[in-house]
N, C-alpha and C positions, 0 to 999 in steps of 0.2 A: 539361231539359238542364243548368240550373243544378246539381241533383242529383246529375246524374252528375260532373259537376265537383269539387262539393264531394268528394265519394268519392274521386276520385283523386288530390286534393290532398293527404289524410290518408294513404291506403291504396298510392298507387304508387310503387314504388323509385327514387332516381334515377337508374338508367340506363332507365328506361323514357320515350317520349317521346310524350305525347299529339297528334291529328290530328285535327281535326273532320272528322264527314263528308261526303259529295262533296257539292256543291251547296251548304251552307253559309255565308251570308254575314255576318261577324260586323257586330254593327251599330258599331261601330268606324269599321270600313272604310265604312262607308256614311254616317255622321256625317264622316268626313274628305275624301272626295271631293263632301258636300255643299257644305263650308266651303270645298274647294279652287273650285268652280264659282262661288262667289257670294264669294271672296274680294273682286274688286276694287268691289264696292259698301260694303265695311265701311270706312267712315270711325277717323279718330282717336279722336274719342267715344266709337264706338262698341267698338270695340279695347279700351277703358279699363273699359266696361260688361259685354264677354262675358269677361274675365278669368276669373271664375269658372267659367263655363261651359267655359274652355279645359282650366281642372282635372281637371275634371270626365272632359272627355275623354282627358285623358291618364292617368287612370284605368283608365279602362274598355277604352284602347287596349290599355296592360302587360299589363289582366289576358287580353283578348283573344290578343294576340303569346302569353303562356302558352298558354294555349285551342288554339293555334293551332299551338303548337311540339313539342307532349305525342304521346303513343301513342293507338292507335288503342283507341279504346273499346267498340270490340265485344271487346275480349281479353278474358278474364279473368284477374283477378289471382290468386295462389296465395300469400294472404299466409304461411301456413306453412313454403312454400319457398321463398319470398325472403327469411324468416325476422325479419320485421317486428312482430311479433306481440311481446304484450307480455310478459315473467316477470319474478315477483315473487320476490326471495331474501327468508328473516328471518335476521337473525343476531344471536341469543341476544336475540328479542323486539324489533328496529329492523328495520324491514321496507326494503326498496330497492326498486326498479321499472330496468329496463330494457330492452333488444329483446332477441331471440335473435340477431339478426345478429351486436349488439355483440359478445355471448360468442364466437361463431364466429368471430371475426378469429384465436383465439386458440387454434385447437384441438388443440395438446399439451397445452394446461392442464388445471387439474380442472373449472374453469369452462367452458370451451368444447368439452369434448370430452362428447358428449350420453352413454356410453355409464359414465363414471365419473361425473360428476352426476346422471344417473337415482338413484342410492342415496341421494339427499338428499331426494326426492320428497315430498312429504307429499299426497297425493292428496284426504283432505279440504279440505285447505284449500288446494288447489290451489298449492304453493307449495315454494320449496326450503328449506329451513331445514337451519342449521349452528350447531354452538354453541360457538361462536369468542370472541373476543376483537373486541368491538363497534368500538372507536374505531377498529382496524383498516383496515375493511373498506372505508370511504369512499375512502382512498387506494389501497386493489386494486381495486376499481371504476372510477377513475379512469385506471388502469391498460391497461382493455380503451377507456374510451371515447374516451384521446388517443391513441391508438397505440401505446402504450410509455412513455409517461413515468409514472415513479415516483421517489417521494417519502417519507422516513420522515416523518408529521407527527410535530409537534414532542412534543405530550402523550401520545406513547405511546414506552415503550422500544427500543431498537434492539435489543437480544434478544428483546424480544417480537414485534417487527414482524420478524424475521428467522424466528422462527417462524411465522407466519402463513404471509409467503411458500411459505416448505416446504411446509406444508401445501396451500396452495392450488396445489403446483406451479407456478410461475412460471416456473422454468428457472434452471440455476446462474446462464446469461449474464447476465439482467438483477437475477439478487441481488448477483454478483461486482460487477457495474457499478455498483451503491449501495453496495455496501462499498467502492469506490474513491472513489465519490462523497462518502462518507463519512470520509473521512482513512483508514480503512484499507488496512495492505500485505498484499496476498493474498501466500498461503504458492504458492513455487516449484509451478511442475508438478509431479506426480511421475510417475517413468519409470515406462513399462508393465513389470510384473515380465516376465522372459524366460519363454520359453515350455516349455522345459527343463524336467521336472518337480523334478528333483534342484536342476540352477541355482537352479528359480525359490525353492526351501526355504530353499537357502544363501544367495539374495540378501535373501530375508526375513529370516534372521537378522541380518544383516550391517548392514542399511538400517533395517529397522522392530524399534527396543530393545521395544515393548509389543505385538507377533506373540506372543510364545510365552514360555514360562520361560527355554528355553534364548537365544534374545535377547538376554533379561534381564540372563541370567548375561556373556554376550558383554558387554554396554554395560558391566556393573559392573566385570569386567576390564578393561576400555580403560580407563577411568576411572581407576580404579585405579594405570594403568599411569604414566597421563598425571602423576597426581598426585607418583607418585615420582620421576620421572624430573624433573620442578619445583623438587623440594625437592633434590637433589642439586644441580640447575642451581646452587640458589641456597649450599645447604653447604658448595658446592667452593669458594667463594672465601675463605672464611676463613682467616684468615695462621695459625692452627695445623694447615689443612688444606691448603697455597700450591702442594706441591711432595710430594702425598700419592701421585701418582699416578706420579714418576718415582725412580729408584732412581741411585747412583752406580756409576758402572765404570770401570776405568782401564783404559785405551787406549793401546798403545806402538803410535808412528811409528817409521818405517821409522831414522829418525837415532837409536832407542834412545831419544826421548826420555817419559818418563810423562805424560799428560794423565789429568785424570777429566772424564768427561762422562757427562751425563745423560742415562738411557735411558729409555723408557716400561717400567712394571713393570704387566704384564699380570694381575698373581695379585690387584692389588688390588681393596678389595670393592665401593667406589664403580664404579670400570671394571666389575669383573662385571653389578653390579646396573643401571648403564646400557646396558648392554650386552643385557642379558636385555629392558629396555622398548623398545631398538631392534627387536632382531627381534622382540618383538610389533606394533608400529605395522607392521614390513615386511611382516610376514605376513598382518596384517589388510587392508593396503593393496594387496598382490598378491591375498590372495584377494576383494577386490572389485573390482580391476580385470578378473580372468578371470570373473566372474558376473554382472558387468554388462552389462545387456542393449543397452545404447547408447553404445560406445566413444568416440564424440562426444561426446557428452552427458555422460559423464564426466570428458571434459577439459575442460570447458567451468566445470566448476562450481569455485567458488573454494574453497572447503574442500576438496577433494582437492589443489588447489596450497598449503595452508597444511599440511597432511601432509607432502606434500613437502618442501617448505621447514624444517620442523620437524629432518628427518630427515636431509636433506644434511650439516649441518655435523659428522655424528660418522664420516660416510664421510670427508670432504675431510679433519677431523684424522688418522684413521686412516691414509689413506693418503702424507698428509707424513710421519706417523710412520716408517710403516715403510720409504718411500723413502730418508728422512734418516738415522733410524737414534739420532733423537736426539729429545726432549722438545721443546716447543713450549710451557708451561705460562705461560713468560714471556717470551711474545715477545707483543712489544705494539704489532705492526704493524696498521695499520688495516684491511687486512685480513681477519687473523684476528679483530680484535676485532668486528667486523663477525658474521661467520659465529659467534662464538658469543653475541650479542644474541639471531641467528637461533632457537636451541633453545630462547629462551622464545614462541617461537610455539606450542608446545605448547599451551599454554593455553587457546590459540582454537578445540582440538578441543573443548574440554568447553562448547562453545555447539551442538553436538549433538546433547549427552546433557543439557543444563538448561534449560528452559522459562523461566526466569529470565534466562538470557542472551542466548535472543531476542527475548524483549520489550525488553532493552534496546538490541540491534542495532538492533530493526525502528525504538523510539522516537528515536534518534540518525538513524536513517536517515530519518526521517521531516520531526525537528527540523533538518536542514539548512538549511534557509530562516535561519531561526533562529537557529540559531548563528553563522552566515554572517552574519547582522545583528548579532550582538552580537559577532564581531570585529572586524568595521566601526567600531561605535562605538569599541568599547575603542583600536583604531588612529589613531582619530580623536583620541579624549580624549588619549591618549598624546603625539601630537607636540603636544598644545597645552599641555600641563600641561607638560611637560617644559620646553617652550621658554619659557616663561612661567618657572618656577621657577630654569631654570638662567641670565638674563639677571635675575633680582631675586635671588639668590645671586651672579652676578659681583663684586661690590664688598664682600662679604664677608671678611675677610679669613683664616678657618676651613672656608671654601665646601668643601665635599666633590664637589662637582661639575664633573668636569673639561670636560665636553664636552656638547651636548643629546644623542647618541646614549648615551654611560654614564647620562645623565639617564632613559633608560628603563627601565631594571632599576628604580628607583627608582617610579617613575608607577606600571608597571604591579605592583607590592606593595602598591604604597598603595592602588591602586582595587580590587585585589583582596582587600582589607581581610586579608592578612597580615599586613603590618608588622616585617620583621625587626628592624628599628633599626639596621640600618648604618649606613645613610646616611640624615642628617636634615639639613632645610634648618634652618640657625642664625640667619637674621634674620629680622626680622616679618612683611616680607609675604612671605618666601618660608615661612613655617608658617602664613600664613592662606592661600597658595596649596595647602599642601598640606592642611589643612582641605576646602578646596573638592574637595579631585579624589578625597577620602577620601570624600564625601557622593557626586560625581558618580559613582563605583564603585559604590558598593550603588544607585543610581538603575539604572544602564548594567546591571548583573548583573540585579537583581529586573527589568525588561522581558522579557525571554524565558523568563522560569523560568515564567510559568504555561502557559505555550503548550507547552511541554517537560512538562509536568505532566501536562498535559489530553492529551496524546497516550501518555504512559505510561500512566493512566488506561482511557483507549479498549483498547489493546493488553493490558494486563493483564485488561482486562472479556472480548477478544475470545481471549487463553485460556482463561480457566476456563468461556467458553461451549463450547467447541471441547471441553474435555476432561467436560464434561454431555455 
């Protein structure tokens, strides 16, 4: 009986639950109702002397209560189907040992699914063997035997172990989850292309620049588009260009009398050629709104609101133009100055078409913490240096310093180790205060810049693995 014991201590699952059988009396039970009968002749003494002996039995009790609480041991076990049995992986000459259950918790993976592991078989040596990437493997082992928890160890790459993963099939969800885990920002869903065959070609062109030549050519147009319509932004303002776009007309009132005023002169080449990069943004912008297959989904995203925005402010002038009837070029209402800041949102389409400008999104987007702490400080350093400098300058009698609040323009150049030399404090201790806030600045800056670094780093590694 001990035998039998021992066997299903090793060999039975735990949801199985052993019974002894009928008529069985553990000697336990027969040790404890002897002790109960002749309990009240055990003196103190003696209490002190069967100590051990009580051990003993509470020993023998536990193992009993097991004995006693288990499956019925006429069954037979089917170690194979309960899947207890042992298998041995090597991987690239380090051997592993595990159950087959383990693997089976997990069976979409390569590992747990018996019918895509079979190819690994090595039949001589009874054993699966893969020829992997060894430091690997301990942490996807580890994988099936907590449940789910994964871990990039430290001595192996995260390009490398992001391969593995792949390979061993894990499942996007728990790679995505280490990539988060990881400081990484996973890239947007992407919409299911429509189902349209025609749609789904033009929404390909339109969405994916590296689909096709023709793509191609699309993204290097826009680009293109974007670029001129910038450079105009920025050439219109020149004072030998102020008033390039309006013409003079004389205008007789009703009383006979002459005025000239300024009209918009539509033949000019700036107007045409901005004009031409609007209705491409339009055209591009309407034909991905009609081929998009999730009209939601497309208002939702912020880059089509920054198109947008881009593109309003040459409608809203147009349309004062031709209402009024009269130039606008220098009307320097805050308003309009407003709406045409607006047109340099153009710019933010070309983080689209350059991989370089989302690594720098994703890395700002990431550094927030970060930044957010070194405006903190600098806000911090500010009112103290300030108020500090501007009350040891009061008694100056050259003090450039009208106020602590003008005293910030001042702090924050200095910390930001610019230094215009406007404004300099003239007495001693207000230049060995600004000494100090010149040293506390490059302190206050260099704190976040490697944390900013290490995150550009990550993002820049985690394109050019993307684009492998």
């Amino acid at each position: 009986m001990h035998f039998i014991h021992q066997n299903a201590d090793r060999y039975a699952p735990s949801n199985y639950h052993l019974k002894p059988p009928e008529g069985f009396e553990s000697h336990a039970a027969r040790r404890s109702s002897h002790c109960t009968s002749h309990g009240s002749r055990l003196s103190m003494a003696e209490s002190g002397s069967n100590l051990h002996e009580s051990s003993q039995l509470l020993e023998e009790s536990s193992e009993d209560s097991f004995y006693s609480s288990t499956v019925d041991l006429t069954k037979e076990h089917d170690c194979q189907h309960e899947g207890c049995g042992r298998v041995t992986i090597n991987v690239s000459g380090m051997k592993f040992e595990t159950q087959l259950r383990t693997l089976n918790r997990l069976p979409n993976t390569l590992l747990g699914d018996p019918e895509k592991r079979i190819k690994y078989w090595n039949e001589s040596r009874k054993e699966y063997f893969f020829d992997r990437y060894r430091p690997a493997f301990p942490a996807i082992l580890y994988y099936y035997q907590s449940g789910g928890r994964m871990k990039c160890p430290l001595e192996v790459p995260f390009e490398i172990f992001m391969e593995e993963l792949y390979f061993f099939e894990l499942g996007h969800h728990t790679i995505n989850s280490l990539k988060v885990h990881e400081g990484y920002i996973l890239d947007e869903v992407q919409i299911k292309p429509p189902r349209n065959t025609i749609q789904r070609k033009i929404w390909t062109v339109m969405e994916c620049p590296e689909s096709s030549f023709l793509a191609k050519v699309v993204a290097l147009m826009s680009v293109v588009f974007i670029w001129i319509s910038v450079i105009i932004f920025c050439i219109e303002t020149l004072p030998s260009l102020k008033d390039i776009g309006c013409r003079d007309e004389n205008i007789t009132a009703v009383n006979g009398t002459v005025r000239i005023v300024k009209v918009p002169d539509f033949t000019n080449a700036l107007f045409i050629i901005e004009s031409l990069c609007i209705m491409w943004f339009v055209l591009e912008m309407v034909i991905r709104i009609l081929v998009a297959p999730s009209k939601l989904e497309f208002a939702k995203a912020i880059a089509n609101w920054i198109d947008l925005v881009s593109i309003l402010p040459y409608f809203i002038f147009l349309g004062l133009t031709l209402s009024l009837g009269e130039c606008h070029t220098n009307n320097k209402s805050g308003i309009l100055s407003v709406l045409r800041v607006l047109r340099v949102a153009r710019v933010f389409k070309l983080s689209k078409h350059s991989e370089g400008l989302k690594v720098l999104g994703k890395t700002l987007k990431t550094s927030l913490k970060e930044l957010f702490m070194f405006a903190m400080f600098l806000a911090i350093a500010t009112v103290i240096f300030s108020a500090a400098v501007f009350y040891a300058e009061l008694d100056q009698d050259h003090s450039q310093f009208e106020s602590i609040p003008s005293t910030f323009y001042w702090t924050i150049v200095t910390m930001s180790t610019v230094g215009y030399g406007d404004y300099v404090p003239v007495g001693i201790l207000g230049k060995i205060l600004g000494g100090f806030c010149a040293v506390s600045g490059v302190l206050t800056i260099a704190l976040p810049v490697p944390v900013i670094v290490a995150n550009f780093n990550t993002f820049y590694k985690q394109s050019a693995m993307n684009k492998s």
